[in-house]
C-alpha atoms as a printed R data frame, in Angstrom:
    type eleno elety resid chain resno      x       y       z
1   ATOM     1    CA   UNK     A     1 59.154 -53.853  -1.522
2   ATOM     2    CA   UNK     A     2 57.694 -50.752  -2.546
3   ATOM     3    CA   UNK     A     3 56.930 -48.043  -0.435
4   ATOM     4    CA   UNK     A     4 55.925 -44.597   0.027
5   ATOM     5    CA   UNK     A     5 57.293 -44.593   3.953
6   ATOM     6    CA   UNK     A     6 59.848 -41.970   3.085
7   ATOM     7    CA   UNK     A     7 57.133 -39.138   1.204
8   ATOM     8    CA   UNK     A     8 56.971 -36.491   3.692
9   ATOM     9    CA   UNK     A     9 53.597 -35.709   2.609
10  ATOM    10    CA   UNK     A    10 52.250 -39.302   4.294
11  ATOM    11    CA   UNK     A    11 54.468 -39.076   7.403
12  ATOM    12    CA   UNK     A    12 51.235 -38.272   9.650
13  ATOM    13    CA   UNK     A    13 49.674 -41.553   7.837
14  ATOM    14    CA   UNK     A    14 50.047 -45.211   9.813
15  ATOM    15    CA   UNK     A    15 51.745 -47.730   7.880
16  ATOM    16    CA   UNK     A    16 48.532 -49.447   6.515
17  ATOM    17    CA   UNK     A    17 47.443 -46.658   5.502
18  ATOM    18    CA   UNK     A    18 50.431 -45.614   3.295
19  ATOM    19    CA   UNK     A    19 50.726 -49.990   2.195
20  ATOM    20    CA   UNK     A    20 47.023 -49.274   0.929
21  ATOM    21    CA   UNK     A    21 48.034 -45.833  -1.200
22  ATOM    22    CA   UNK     A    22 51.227 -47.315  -2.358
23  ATOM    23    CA   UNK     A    23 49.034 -50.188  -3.901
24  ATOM    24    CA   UNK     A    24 46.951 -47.291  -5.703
25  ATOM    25    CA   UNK     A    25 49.527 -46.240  -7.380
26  ATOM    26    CA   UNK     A    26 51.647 -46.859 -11.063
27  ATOM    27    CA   UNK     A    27 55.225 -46.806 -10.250
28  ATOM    28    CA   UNK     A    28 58.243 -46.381 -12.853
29  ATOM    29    CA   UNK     A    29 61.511 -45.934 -13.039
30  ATOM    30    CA   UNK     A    30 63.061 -43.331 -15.270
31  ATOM    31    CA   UNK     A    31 66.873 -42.306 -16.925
32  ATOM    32    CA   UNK     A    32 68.562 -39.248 -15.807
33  ATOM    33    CA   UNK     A    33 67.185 -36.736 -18.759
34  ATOM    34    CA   UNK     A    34 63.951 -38.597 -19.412
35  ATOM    35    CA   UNK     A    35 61.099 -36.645 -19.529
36  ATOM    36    CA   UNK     A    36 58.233 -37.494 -17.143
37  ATOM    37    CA   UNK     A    37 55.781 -34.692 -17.573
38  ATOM    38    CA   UNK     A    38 55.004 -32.605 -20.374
39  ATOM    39    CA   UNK     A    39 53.811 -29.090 -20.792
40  ATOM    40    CA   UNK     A    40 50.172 -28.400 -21.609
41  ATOM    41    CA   UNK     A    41 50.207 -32.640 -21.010
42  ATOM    42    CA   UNK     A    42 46.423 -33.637 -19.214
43  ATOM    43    CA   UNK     A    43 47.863 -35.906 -17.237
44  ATOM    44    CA   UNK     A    44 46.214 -35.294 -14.057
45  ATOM    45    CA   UNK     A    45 48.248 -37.706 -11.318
46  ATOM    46    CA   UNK     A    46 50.114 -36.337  -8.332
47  ATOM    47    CA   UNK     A    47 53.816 -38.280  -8.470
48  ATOM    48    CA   UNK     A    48 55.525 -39.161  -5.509
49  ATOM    49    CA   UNK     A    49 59.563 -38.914  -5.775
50  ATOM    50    CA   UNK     A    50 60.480 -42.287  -3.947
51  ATOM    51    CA   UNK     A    51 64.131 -42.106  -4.839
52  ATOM    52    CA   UNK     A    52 66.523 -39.979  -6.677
53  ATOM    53    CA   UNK     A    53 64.967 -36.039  -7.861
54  ATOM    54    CA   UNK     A    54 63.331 -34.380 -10.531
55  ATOM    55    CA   UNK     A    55 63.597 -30.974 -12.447
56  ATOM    56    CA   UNK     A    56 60.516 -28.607 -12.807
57  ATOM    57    CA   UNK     A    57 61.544 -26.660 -15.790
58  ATOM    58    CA   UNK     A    58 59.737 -25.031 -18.701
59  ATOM    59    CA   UNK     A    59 61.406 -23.800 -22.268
60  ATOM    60    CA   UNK     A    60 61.293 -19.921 -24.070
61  ATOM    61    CA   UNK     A    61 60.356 -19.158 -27.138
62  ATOM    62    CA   UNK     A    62 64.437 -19.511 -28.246
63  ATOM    63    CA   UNK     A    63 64.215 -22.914 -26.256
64  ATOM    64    CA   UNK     A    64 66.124 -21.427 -23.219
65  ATOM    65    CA   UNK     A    65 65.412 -23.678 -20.669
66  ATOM    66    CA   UNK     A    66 63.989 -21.738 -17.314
67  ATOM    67    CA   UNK     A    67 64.511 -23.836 -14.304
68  ATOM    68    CA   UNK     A    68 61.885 -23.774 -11.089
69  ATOM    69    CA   UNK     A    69 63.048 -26.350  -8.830
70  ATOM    70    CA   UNK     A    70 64.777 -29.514  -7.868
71  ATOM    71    CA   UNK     A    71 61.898 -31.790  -6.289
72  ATOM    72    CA   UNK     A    72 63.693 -34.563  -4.070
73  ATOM    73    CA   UNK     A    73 63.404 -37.850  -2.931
74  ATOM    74    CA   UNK     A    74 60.256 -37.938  -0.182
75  ATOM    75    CA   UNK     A    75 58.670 -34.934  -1.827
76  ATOM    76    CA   UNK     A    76 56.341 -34.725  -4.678
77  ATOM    77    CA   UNK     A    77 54.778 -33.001  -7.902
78  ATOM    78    CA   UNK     A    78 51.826 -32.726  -9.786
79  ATOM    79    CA   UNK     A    79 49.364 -31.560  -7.764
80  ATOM    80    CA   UNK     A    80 48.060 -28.184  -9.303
81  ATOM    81    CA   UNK     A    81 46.349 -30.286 -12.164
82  ATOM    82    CA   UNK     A    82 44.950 -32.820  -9.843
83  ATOM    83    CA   UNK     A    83 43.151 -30.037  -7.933
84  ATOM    84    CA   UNK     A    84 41.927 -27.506 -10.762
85  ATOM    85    CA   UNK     A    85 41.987 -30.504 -13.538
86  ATOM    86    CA   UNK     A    86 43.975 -27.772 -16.098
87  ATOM    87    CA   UNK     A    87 46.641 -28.902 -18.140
88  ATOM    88    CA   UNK     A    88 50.176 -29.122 -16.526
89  ATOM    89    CA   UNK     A    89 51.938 -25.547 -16.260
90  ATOM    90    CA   UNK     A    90 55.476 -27.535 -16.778
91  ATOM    91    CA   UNK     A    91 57.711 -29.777 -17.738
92  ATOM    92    CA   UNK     A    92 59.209 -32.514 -15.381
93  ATOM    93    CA   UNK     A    93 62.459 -34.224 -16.519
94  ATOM    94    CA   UNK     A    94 64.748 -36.916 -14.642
95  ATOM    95    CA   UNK     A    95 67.334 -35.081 -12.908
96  ATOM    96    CA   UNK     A    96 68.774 -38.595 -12.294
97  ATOM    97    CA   UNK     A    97 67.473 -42.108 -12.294
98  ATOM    98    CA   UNK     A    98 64.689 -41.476 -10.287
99  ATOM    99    CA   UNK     A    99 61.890 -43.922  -8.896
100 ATOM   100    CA   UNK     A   100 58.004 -42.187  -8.926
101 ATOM   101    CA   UNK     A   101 54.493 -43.475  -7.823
102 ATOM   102    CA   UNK     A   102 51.692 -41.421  -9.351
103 ATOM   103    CA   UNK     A   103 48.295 -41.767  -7.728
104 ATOM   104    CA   UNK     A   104 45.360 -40.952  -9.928
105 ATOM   105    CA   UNK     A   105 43.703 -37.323  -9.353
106 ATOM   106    CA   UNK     A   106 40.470 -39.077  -7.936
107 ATOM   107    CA   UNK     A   107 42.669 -40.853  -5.205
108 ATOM   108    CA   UNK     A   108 44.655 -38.069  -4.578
109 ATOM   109    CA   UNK     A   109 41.300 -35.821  -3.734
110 ATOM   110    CA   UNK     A   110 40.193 -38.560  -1.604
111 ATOM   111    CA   UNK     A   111 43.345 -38.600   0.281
112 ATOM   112    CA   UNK     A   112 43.091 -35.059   1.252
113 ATOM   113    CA   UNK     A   113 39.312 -35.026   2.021
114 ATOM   114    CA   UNK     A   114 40.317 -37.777   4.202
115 ATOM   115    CA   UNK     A   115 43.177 -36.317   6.356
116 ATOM   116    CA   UNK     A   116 42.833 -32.704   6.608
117 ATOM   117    CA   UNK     A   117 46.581 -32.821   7.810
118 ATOM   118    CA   UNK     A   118 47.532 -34.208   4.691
119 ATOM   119    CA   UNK     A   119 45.354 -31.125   2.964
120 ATOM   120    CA   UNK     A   120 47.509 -27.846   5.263
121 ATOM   121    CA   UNK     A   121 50.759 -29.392   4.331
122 ATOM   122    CA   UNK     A   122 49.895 -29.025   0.192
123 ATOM   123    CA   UNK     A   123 48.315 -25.998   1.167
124 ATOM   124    CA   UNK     A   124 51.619 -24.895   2.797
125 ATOM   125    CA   UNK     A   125 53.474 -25.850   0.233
126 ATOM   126    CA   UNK     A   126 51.431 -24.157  -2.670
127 ATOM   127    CA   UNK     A   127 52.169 -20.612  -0.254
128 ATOM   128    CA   UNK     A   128 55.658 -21.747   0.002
129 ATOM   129    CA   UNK     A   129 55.466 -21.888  -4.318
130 ATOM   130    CA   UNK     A   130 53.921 -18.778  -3.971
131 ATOM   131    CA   UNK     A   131 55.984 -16.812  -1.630
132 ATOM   132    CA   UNK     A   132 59.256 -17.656  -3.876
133 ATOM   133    CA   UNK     A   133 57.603 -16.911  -7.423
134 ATOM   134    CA   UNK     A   134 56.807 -13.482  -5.975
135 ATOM   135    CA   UNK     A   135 60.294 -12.827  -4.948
136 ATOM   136    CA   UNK     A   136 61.778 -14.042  -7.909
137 ATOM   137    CA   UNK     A   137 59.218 -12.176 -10.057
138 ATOM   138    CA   UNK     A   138 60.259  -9.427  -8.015
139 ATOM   139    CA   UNK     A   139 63.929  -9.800  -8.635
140 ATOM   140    CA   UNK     A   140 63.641  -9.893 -12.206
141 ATOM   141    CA   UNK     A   141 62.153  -6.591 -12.402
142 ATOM   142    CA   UNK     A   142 64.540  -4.464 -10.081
143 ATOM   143    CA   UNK     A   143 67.660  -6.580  -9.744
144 ATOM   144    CA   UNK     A   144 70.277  -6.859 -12.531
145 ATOM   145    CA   UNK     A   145 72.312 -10.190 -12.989
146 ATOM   146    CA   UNK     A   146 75.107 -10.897 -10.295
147 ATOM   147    CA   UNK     A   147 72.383  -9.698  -7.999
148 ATOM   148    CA   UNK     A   148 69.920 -12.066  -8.488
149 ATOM   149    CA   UNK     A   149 72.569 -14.982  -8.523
150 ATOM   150    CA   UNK     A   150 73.604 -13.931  -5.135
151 ATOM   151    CA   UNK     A   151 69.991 -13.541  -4.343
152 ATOM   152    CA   UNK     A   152 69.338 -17.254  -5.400
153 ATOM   153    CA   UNK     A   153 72.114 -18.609  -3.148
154 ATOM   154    CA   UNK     A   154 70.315 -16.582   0.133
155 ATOM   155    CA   UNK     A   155 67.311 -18.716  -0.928
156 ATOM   156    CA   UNK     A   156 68.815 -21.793  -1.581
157 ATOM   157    CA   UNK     A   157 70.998 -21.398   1.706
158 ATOM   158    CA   UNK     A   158 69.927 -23.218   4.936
159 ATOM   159    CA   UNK     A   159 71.222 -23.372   8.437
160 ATOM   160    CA   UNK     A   160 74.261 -25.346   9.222
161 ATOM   161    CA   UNK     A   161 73.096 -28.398  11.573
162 ATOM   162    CA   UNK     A   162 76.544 -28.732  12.614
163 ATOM   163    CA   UNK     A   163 77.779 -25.280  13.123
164 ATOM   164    CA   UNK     A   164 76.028 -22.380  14.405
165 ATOM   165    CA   UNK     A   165 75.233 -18.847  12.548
166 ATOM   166    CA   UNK     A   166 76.765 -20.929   9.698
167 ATOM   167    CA   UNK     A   167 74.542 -21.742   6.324
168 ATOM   168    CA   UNK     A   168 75.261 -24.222   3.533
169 ATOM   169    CA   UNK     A   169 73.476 -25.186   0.120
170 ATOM   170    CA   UNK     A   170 73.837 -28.986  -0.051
171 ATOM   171    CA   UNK     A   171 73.993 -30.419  -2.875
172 ATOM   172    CA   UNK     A   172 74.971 -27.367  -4.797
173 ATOM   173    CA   UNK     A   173 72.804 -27.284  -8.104
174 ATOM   174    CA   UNK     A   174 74.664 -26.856 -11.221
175 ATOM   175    CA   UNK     A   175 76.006 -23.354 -12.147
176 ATOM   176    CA   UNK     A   176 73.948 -23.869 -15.486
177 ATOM   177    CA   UNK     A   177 70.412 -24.962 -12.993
178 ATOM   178    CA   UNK     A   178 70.946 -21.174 -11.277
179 ATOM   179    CA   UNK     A   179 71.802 -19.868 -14.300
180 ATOM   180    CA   UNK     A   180 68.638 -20.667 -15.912
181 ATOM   181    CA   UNK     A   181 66.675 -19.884 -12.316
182 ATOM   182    CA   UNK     A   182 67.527 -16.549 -12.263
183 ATOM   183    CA   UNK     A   183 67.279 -15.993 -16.174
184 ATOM   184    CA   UNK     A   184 71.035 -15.442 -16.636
185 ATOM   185    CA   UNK     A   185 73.889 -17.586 -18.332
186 ATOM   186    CA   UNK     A   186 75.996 -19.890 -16.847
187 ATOM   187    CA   UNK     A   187 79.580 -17.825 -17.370
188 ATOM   188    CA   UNK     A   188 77.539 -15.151 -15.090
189 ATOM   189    CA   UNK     A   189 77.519 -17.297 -12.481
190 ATOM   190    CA   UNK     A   190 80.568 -19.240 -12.844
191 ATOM   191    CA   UNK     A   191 82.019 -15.075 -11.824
192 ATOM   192    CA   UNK     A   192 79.720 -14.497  -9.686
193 ATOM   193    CA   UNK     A   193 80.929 -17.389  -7.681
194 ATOM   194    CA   UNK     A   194 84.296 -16.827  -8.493
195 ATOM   195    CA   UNK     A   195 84.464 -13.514  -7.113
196 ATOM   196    CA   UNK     A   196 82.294 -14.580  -4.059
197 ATOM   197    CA   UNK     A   197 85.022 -17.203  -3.239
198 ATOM   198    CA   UNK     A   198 87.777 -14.462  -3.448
199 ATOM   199    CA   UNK     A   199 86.419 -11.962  -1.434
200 ATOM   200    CA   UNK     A   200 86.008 -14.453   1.170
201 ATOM   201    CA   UNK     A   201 82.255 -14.800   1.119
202 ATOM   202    CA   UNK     A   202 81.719 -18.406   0.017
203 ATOM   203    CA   UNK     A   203 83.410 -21.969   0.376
204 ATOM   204    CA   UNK     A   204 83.377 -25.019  -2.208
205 ATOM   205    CA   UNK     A   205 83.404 -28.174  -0.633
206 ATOM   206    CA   UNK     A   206 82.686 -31.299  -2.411
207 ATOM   207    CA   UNK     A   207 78.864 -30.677  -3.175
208 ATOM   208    CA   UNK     A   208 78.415 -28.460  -0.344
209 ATOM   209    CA   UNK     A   209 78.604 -24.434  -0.881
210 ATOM   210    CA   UNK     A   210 79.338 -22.629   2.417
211 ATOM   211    CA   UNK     A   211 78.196 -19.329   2.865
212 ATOM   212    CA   UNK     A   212 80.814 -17.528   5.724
213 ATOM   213    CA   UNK     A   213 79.439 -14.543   5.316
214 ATOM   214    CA   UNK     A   214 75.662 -13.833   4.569
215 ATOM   215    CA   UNK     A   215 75.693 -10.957   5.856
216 ATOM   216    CA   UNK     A   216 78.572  -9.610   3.505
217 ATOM   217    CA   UNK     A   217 76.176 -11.506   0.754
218 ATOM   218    CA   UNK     A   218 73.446  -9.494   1.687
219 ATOM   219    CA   UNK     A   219 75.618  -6.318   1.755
220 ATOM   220    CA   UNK     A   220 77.061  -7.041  -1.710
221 ATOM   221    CA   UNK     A   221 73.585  -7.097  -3.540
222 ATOM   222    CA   UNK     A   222 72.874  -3.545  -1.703
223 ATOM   223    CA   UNK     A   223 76.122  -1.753  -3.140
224 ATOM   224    CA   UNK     A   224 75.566  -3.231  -6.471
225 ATOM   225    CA   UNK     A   225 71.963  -1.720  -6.441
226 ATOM   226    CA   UNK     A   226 73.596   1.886  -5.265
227 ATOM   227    CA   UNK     A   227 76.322   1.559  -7.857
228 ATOM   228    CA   UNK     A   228 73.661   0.115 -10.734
229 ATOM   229    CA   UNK     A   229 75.803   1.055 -13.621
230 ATOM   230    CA   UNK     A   230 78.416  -1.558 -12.514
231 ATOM   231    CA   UNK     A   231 75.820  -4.635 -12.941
232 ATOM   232    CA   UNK     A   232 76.099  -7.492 -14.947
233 ATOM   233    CA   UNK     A   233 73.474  -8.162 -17.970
């Protein structure tokens, strides 16, 4: 049966109440690499990620591909059009076979007018969008290349649940995903990593990346920005 019990945005919702917006909405499957969305597109739904994720990505004038993030199963996209009814900012491909429900724009206002709890979590999340387009627009201008991979892996990194003052990235995007996140090519961050892992910083692990030492991260990006002749382009 299809449901929408696992969208983090509806958790605060009762069951009936997330059996009646499930039933609102169009639901399809789509191929790993299948576009969903497309740019400029005025397609106005909000699209719930029931299962597998999406990639928010939009392409340069030389068709270089510029990655903004990896939206998982129980999250969702879409929503900047259904508020302000403009034409989508981005392109949304299938990461993997993934499984959406997209609720109309009209349905999707009435939800939030409806549960104002539902309406501070979007508006959390748009400051969330903000907060890490500022850094990142912020990194661009000040931080050469091997910095702003390291950088990306501080943001990306979360707190170990099963070991303290340890973090971990899990699962570990592709080397080409942060390469085109941090406007940089993929060899650059295949060294970047490389040299992490020797100097002791970092630890592969199946699909988990440990960071041992964040601090020593942290400390790395600072000498690189005293020593700027020695960064990589």
């Amino acid at each position: 049966m299809q449901n929408l019990d696992n969208i983090e945005l509806l958790s605060e919702l009762t069951s009936e109440e997330r059996i009646m917006i499930a039933g609102k909405c169009v639901w399809r499957t789509y191929n790993g690499g299948e576009q969903i969305l497309e740019r400029s597109s005025t397609s106005r739904d909000v699209f719930f990620v029931v299962d597998g994720s999406v990639n928010i990505v939009n392409f340069g004038v030389s068709g270089r591909e510029v990655a903004y993030a990896t939206v998982d199963a129980g999250q969702y996209f879409g929503e900047l059009s259904a508020i302000d009814g403009r034409p989508r900012s981005a392109n949304v491909i299938a990461h993997k076979k993934c499984l959406v429900a997209s609720l109309s724009p009209e349905n999707f206002m009435e939800l939030l007018q409806k549960h104002p709890m539902v309406t501070i979590q979007v508006m959390q999340r748009l400051a969330r969008i903000i907060r890490v387009n500022d850094e990142r627009i912020l990194d661009l201008s000040t931080l050469g290349a091997v910095q702003r991979v390291c950088q990306e892996l501080l943001r990306m990194a979360k707190p170990d649940p099963l070991m303290a003052d340890s973090w971990l990235i899990y699962p570990m995007p592709t080397q080409s995903t942060i390469a085109s996140r941090v406007s940089t090519t993929r060899e650059t961050v295949a060294r970047v990593l490389g040299q992490l892992a020797n100097d002791g910083l970092v630890l592969k692990k199946g699909k988990n990346l440990y960071l041992k030492d964040r601090k020593g991260i942290e400390e790395m990006i600072n000498s690189l920005a005293a020593s700027s002749g020695n960064i990589a382009r």
